[in-house]
DRENDODO-439305 format. One line per field, with one value per residue: x, z, y of N, C-alpha, C in turn; residue number from 1. Coordinates in pm, whole numbers, always signed. Last residue first. Example, Ala and Ser with C-alpha at 12.3 -4.5 7.8 and 13.67 -1.06 7.14 Angstrom:
DRENDODO-439305
n.u <- [+1285	+1319]
n.w <- [+708	+780]
n.v <- [-225	-569]
ca.u <- [+1367	+1230]
ca.w <- [+714	+780]
ca.v <- [-106	-450]
c.u <- [+1290	+1320]
c.w <- [+787	+780]
c.v <- [+3	-330]
resi <- [2	1]
***
This chain:
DRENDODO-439305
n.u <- [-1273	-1298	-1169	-897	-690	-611	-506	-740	-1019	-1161	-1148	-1091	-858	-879	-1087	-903	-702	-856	-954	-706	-650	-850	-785	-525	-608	-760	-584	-398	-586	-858	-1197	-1374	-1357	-1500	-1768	-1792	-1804	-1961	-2169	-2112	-2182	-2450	-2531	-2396	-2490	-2708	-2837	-2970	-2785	-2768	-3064	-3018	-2830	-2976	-3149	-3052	-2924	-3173	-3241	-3054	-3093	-3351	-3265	-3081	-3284	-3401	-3247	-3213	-3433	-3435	-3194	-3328	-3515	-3339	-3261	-3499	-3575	-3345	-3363	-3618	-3547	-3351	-3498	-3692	-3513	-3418	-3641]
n.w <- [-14	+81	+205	+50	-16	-305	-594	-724	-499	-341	-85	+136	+133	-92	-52	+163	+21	-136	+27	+91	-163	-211	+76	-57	-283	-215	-92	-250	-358	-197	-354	-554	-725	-557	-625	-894	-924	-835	-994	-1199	-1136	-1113	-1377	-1660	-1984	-2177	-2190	-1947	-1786	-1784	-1742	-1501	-1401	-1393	-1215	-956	-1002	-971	-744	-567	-595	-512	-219	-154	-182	+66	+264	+242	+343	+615	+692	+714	+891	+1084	+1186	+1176	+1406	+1553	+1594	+1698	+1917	+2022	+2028	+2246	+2448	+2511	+2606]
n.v <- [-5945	-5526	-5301	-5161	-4922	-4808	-4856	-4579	-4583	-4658	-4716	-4578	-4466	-4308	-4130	-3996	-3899	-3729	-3551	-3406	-3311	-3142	-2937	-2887	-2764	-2500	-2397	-2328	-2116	-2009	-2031	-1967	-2203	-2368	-2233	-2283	-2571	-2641	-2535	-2677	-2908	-2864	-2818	-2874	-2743	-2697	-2476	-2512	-2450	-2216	-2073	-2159	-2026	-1732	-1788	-1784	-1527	-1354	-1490	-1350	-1067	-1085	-1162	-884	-752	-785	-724	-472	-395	-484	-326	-123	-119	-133	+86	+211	+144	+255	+460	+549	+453	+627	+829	+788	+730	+989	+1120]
ca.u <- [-1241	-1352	-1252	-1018	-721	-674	-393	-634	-903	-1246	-1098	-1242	-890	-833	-1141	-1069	-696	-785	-1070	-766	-524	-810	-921	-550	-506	-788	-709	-334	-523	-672	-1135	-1344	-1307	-1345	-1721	-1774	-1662	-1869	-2184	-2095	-2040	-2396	-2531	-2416	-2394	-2629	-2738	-3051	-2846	-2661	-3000	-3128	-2785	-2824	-3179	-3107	-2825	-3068	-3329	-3037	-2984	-3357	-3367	-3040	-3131	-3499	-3304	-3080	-3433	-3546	-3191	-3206	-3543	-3459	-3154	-3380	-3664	-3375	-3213	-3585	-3666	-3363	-3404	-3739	-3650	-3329	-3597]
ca.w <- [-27	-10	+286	+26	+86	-184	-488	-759	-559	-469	-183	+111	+225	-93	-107	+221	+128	-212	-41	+202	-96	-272	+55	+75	-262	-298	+42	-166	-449	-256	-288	-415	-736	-578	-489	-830	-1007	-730	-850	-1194	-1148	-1000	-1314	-1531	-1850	-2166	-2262	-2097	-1828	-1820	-1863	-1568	-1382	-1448	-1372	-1037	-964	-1059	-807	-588	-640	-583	-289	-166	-258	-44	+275	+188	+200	+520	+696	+644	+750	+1072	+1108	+1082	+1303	+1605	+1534	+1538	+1825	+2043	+1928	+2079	+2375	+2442	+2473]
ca.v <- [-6029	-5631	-5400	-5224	-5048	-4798	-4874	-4727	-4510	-4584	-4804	-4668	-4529	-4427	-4181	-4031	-3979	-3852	-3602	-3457	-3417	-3245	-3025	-2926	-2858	-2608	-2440	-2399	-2292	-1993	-2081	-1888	-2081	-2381	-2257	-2125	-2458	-2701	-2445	-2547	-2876	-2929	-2704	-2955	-2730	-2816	-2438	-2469	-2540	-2235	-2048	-2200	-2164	-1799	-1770	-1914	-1615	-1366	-1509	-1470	-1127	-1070	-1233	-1024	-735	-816	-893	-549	-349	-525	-491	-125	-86	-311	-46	+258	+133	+85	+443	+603	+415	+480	+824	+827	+606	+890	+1154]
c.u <- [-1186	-1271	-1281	-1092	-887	-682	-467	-535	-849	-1140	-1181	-1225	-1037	-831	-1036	-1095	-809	-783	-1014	-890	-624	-747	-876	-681	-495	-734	-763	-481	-459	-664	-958	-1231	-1266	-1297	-1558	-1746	-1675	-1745	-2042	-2111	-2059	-2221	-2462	-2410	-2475	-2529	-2676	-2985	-2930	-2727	-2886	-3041	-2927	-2802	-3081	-3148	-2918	-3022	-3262	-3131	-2971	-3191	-3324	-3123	-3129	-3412	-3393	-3137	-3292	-3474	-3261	-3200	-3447	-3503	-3279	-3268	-3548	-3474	-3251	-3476	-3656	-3457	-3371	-3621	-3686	-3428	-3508]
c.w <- [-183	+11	+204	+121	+33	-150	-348	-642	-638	-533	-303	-5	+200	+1	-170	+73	+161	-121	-126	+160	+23	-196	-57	+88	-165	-309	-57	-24	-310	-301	-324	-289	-652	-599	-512	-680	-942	-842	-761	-1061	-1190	-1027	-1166	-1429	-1736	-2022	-2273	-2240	-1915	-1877	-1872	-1675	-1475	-1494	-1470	-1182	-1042	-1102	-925	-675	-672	-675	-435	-228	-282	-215	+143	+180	+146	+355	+569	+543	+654	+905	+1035	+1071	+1175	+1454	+1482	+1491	+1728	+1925	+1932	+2027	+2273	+2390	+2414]
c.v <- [-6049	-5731	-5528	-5346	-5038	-4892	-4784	-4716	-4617	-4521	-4764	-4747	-4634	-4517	-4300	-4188	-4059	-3963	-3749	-3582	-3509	-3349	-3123	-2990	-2907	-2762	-2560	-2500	-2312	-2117	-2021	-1892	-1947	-2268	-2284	-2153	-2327	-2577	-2520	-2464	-2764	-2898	-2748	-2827	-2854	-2825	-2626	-2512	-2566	-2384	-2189	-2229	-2237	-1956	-1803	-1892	-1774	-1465	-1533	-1510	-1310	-1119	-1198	-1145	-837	-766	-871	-709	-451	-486	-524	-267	-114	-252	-171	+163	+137	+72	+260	+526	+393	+366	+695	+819	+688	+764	+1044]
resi <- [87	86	85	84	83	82	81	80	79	78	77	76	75	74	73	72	71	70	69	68	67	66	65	64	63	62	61	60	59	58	57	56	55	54	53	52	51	50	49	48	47	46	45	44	43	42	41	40	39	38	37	36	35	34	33	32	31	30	29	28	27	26	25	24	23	22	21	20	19	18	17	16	15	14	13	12	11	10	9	8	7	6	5	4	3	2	1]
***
């Protein structure tokens, strides 16, 4: 008896799954229609997906990746007052 409820409990999550794995498609489908549109509109859809990712982000995680991305990008010399490999 426990392999039939076993069954039943086991069919019943994978159904679950299935119906939330086809949410989620559809949400995201959404999601690219959006960024259509936005672009449609003129938007940079590349800075728009780096604006909803930041956005997720605490300001202090924000500020910390910055600070970390300044460092990086004065060290290579893409900054003013970075070291520069160049002659």
């Amino acid at each position: 008896m426990s392999d039939i409820v076993a069954g039943d409990q086991l069919r019943a999550f994978i159904e679950r799954i299935e119906r939330l794995e086809e949410e989620k498609k559809v949400i995201s489908d959404d999601i690219k229609d959006v960024y259509s549109e936005a672009k449609g509109n003129g938007f940079d859809v590349k800075i728009l997906r780096k604006v909803v990712s930041l956005r997720k982000k605490q300001p202090h995680e924000r500020e910390e990746e910055e600070a970390v991305l300044d460092l990086y990008l004065q060290a290579l010399g893409m900054l003013a007052g970075g070291v520069s490999s160049e002659a």
